[in-house]
C-alpha positions in Angstrom: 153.9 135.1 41.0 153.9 134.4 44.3 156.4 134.5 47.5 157.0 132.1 50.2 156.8 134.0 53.1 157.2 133.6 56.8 157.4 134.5 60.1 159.5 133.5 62.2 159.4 134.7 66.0 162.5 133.4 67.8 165.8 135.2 66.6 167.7 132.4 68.0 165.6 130.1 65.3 165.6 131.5 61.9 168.9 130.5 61.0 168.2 127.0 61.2 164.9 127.1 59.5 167.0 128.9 57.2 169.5 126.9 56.4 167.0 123.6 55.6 165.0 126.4 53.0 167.6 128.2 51.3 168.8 127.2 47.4 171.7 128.8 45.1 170.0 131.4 43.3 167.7 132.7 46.6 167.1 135.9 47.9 166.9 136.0 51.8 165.6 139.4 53.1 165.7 140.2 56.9 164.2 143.5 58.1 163.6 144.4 61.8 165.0 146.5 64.5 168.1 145.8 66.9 170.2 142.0 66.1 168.5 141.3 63.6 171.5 141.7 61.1 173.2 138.8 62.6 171.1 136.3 61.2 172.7 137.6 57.4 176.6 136.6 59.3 175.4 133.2 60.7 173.6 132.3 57.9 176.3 133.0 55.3 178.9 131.6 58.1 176.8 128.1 58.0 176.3 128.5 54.4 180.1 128.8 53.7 
């Protein structure tokens, strides 16, 4: 057991780190206050 977890501080960068970590079958949780829900739409958007 055991979770890969990081921070990230730059809203405008997560999706990009994102998309170069992210595999069929993940689980991508984003919690925080304000925009923070767009980086679920861009990421699914670049995901297609």
């Amino acid at each position: 057991m055991g979770a890969d977890v990081r921070y990230i501080p730059h809203l405008c960068d997560i999706t990009k780190e994102l998309s170069f970590q992210v595999k069929p079958g993940d689980v991508v949780i984003t919690m925080g206050a304000g925009d923070v829900w767009k980086v679920a739409y861009d990421l699914v958007s670049n995901l297609g």
